[in-house]
C-alpha positions as CSV (number, residue, x, y, z in Angstrom):
1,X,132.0,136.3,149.1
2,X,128.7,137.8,150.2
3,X,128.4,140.1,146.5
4,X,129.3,136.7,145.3
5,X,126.4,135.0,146.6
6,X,124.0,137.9,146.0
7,X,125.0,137.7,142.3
8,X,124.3,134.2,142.0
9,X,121.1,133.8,144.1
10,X,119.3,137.2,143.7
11,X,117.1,137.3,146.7
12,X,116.4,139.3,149.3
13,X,114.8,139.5,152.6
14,X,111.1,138.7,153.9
15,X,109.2,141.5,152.6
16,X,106.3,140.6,150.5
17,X,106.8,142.5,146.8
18,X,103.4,142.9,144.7
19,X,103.5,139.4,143.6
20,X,103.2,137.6,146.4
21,X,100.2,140.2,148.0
22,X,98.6,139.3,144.5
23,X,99.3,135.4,145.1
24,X,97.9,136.4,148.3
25,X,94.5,136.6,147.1
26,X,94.6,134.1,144.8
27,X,95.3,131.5,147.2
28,X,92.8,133.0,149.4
29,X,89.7,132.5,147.0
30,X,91.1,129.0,146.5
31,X,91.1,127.9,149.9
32,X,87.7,129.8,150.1
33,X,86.2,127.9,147.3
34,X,88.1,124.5,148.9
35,X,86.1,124.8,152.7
36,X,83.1,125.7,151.0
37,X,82.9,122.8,149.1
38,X,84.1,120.6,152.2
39,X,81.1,122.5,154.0
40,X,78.6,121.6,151.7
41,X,79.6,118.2,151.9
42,X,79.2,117.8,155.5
43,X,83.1,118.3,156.9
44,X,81.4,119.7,159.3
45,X,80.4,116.6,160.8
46,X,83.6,114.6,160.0
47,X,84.1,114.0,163.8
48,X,80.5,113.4,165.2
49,X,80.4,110.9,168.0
50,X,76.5,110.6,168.1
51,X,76.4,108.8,165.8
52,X,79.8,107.9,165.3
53,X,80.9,109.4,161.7
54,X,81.9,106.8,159.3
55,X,85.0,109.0,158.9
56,X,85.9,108.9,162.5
57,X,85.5,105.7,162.4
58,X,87.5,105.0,159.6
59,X,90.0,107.5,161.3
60,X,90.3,105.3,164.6
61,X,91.0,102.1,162.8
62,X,93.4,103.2,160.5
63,X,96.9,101.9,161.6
64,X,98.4,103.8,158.7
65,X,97.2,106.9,159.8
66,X,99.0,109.8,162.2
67,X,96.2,110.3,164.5
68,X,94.8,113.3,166.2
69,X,91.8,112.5,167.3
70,X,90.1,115.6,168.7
71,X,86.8,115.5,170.2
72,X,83.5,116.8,168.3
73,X,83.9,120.5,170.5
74,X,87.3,120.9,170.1
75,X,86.8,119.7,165.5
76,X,84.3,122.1,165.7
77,X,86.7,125.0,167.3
78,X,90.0,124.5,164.6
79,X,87.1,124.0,162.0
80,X,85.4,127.7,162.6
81,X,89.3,128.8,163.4
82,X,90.4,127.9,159.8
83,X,87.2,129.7,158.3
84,X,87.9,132.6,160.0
85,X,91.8,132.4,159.0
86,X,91.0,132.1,155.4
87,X,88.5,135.1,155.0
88,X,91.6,137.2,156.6
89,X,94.5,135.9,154.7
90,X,92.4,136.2,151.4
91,X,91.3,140.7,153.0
92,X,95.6,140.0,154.4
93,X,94.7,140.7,158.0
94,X,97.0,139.2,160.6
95,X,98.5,137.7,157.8
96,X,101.4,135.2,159.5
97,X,98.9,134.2,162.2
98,X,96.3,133.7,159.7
99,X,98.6,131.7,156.9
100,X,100.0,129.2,160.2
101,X,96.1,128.4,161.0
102,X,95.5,127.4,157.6
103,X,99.0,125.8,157.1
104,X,98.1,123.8,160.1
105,X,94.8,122.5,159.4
106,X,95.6,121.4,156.2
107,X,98.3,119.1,157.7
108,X,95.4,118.1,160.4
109,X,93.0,117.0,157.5
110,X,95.7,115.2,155.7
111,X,95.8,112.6,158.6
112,X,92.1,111.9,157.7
113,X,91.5,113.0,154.5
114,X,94.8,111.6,152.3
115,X,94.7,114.3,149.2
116,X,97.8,115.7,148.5
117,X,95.9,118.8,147.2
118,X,95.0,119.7,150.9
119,X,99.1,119.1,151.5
120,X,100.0,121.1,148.6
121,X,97.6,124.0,149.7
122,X,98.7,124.4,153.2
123,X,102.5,124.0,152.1
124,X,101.6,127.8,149.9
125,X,100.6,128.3,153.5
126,X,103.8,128.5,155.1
127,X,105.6,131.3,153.4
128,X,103.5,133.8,154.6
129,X,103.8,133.0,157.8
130,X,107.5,134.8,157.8
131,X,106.6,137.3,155.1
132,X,106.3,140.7,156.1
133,X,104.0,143.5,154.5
134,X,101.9,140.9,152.9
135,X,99.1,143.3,153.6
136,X,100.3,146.1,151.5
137,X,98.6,145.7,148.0
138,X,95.4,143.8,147.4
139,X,94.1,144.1,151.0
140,X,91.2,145.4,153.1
141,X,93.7,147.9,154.3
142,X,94.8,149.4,151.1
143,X,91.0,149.6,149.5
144,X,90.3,151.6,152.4
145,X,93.4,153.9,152.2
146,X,92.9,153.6,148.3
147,X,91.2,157.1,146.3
148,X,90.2,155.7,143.6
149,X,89.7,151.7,141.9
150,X,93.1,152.6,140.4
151,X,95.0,152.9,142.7
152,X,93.9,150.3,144.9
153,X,94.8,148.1,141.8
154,X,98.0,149.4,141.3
155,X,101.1,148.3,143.0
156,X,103.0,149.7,145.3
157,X,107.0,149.9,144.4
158,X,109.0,147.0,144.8
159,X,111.1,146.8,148.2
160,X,114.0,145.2,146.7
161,X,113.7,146.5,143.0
162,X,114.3,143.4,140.6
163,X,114.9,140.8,142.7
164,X,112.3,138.3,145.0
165,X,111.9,137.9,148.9
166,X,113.0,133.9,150.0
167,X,109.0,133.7,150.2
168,X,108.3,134.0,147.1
169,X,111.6,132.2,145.9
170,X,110.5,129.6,148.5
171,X,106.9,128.9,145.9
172,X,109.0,129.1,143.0
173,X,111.3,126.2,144.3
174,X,107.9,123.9,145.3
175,X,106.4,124.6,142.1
176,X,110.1,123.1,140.2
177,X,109.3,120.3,142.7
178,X,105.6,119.9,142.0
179,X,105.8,119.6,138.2
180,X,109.1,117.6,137.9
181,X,108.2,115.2,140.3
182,X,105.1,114.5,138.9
183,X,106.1,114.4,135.0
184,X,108.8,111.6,136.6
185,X,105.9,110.0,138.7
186,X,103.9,109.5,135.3
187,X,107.0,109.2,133.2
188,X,107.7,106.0,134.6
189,X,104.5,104.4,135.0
190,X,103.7,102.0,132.3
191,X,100.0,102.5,133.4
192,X,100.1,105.9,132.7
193,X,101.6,106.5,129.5
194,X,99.6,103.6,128.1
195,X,96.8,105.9,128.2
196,X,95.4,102.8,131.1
197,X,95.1,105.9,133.8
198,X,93.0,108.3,132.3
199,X,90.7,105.1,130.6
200,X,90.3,103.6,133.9
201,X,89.5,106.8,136.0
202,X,86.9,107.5,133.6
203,X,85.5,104.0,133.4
204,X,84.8,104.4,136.9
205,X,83.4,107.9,137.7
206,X,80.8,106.6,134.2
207,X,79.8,103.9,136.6
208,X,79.3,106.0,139.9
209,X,77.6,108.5,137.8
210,X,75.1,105.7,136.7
211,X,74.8,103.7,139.9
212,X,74.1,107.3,141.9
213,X,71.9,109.3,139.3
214,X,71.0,111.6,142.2
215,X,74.1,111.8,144.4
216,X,76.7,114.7,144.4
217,X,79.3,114.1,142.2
218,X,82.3,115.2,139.5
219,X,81.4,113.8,137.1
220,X,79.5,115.7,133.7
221,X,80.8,114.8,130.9
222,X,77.9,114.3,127.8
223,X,76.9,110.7,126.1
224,X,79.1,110.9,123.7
225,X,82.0,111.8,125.7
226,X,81.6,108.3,127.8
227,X,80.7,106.4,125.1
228,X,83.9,106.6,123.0
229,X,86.2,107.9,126.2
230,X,85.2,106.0,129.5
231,X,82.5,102.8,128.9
232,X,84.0,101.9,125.4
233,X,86.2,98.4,124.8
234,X,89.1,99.2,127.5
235,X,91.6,98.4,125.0
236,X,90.3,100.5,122.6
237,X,89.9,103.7,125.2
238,X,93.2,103.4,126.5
239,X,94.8,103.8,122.8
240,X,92.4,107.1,123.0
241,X,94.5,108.9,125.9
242,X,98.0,107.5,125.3
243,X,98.8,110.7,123.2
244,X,97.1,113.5,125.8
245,X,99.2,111.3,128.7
246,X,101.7,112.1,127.0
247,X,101.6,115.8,126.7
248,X,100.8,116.4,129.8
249,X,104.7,114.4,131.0
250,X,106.0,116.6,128.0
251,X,103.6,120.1,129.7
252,X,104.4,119.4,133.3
253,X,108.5,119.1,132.6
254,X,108.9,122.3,130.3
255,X,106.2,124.6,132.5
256,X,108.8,125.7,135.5
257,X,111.8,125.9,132.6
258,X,109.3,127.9,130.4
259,X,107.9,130.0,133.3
260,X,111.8,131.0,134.9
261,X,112.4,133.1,131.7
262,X,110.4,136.0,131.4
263,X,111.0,135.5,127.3
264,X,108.8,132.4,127.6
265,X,107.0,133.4,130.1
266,X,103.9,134.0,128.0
267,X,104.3,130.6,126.6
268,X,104.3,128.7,129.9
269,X,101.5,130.5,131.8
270,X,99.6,129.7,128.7
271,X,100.3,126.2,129.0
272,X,99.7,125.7,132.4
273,X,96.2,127.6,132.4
274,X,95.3,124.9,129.7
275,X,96.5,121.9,131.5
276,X,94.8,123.0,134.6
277,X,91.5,123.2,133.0
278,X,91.9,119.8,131.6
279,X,93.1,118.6,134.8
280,X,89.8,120.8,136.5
281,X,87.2,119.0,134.4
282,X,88.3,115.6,135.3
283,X,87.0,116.5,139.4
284,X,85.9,120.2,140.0
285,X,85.0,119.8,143.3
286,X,88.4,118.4,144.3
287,X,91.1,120.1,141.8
288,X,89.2,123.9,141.3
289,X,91.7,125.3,144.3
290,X,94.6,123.1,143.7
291,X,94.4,124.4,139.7
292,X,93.7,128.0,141.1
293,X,96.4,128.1,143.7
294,X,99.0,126.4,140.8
295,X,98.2,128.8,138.4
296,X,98.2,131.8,141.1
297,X,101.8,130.9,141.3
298,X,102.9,131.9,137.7
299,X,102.8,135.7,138.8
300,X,106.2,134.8,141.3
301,X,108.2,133.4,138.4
302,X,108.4,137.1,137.5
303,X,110.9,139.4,138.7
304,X,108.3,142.4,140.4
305,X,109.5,144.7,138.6
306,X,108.4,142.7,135.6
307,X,105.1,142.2,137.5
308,X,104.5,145.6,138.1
309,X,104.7,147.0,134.9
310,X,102.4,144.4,133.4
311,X,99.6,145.6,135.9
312,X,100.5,148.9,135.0
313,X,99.6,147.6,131.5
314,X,96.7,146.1,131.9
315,X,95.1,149.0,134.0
């Protein structure tokens, strides 16, 4: 029974293979760029009692929310905490400790900031907390043991030869979840596939963008781009996107199917590289670390043997 099951479900253990250290990083820099970006736009004084944030505020009247309302010292604390956390998940020091600090503030600023980016990015959190030897390729640790740029780039050998750890079969599974559920989600909104979505969400960042000249914000895009894309006759606009709200239901449903086979693996990371930029112009600010993280996950679809001979390749 047991060969049986090992047959059918090739994975083994906890240890981290070269994939995940590499995904390691990747998320690291992503969560990097995500809390400076919340920095610069004052997260830091999300809690303030004198005066009273309007988030706070909003936070203590919200009877939808799950509420943990900490007091300005104690925000300030778990908000240093989680810096520290991500600069030594990203170098993988005190990897599992580090990974559970993140994981856990980014369910503490869901409850007051509702973006299911955060949520995403603290659930690619929680498999390092119960890998082991994340810290062996790609670290602080190993540049300093390393003799030469080369072989601090090149991985070690895989623990368990061909076949993943449950961590990294654990982001595999989210990332099926991720993209199905949300070609579905679109799939069956009239809204969406009517091209409505995309023509609203632009209509409205045009008209922030001209009621704020000088605030910070998203949005870019050049004259001509809002003229026949966002401010044009609704109608008119929405015909515009149907077709690219389309393809990305038709991207998002075939990119775990594409990225599962390392035949078409090529194909798929391609595809997903392109639909995150798309996605990433839309709102940098908000979507550069959930695209980064995303795409950061292509590299466990691979077997790490697979993985480790196309670093081999490329260095």
């Amino acid at each position: 029974m047991h060969d049986l099951l090992a047959a059918a479900l090739p994975v083994h253990g906890t240890t981290a293979g070269p994939p995940l250290c590499a995904f390691r990083v990747v998320l690291g820099t992503a969560l990097l760029w995500k809390i400076t970006a919340d920095h610069v736009f004052g997260m830091a004084r999300f809690f303030d009692l004198r005066p009273k944030s309007l988030l706070r505020w909003r936070y203590e009247h919200d009877e939808m929310a799950v509420r943990l309302l900490l007091s300005p010292a104690a925000f300030r604390i778990f908000y240093g905490a989680r810096a520290v956390a991500v600069l030594c998940l990203l170098s993988g020091i005190l990897v599992p400790l580090a990974a559970g600090v993140v994981a856990a503030w980014c369910m503490f600023e869901f409850t007051f900031d509702r973006k299911f980016n955060t949520l995403f990015l603290g659930m690619l959190c929680l498999p390092f907390v119960v890998a082991s030897g994340a810290d062996a390729y790609l670290s602080l640790q190993s540049l300093l043991d390393a003799s030469s740029p080369g072989a601090f780039v090149r991985p070690p050998p895989t623990p368990h030869g061909t076949s993943p750890s449950w961590p990294q079969a654990a982001v595999v599974v989210l990332m099926f979840q991720v993209y199905w559920s949300s070609a579905w989600l679109k799939a069956v909104s009239r809204q969406f596939t009517s091209g409505d979505a995309l023509q609203k969400t632009f209509e409205q960042l045009a008209v922030v963008r001209a009621e704020a000249p000088d605030a910070p914000r998203d949005y870019y895009f050049p004259g001509w781009f809002t003229r026949r894309l966002a401010t044009a006759d609704p109608a008119v606009v929405a015909r515009r996107w149907r077709l690219p709200s389309l393809a990305v239901i038709g991207v998002e449903a075939a990119l775990p199917l594409l990225l599962v086979f390392p035949v078409t693996w090529p194909a798929g990371a391609l595809a997903g590289v392109l639909l995150h930029a798309a996605f990433t112009t839309i709102l940098p600010k908000r979507l550069v670390p959930f695209g980064l993280a995303a795409v950061g996950t292509y590299t466990l679809f691979l077997p790490p043997h697979t993985f480790v001979t196309l670093i081999e390749a490329l260095t």
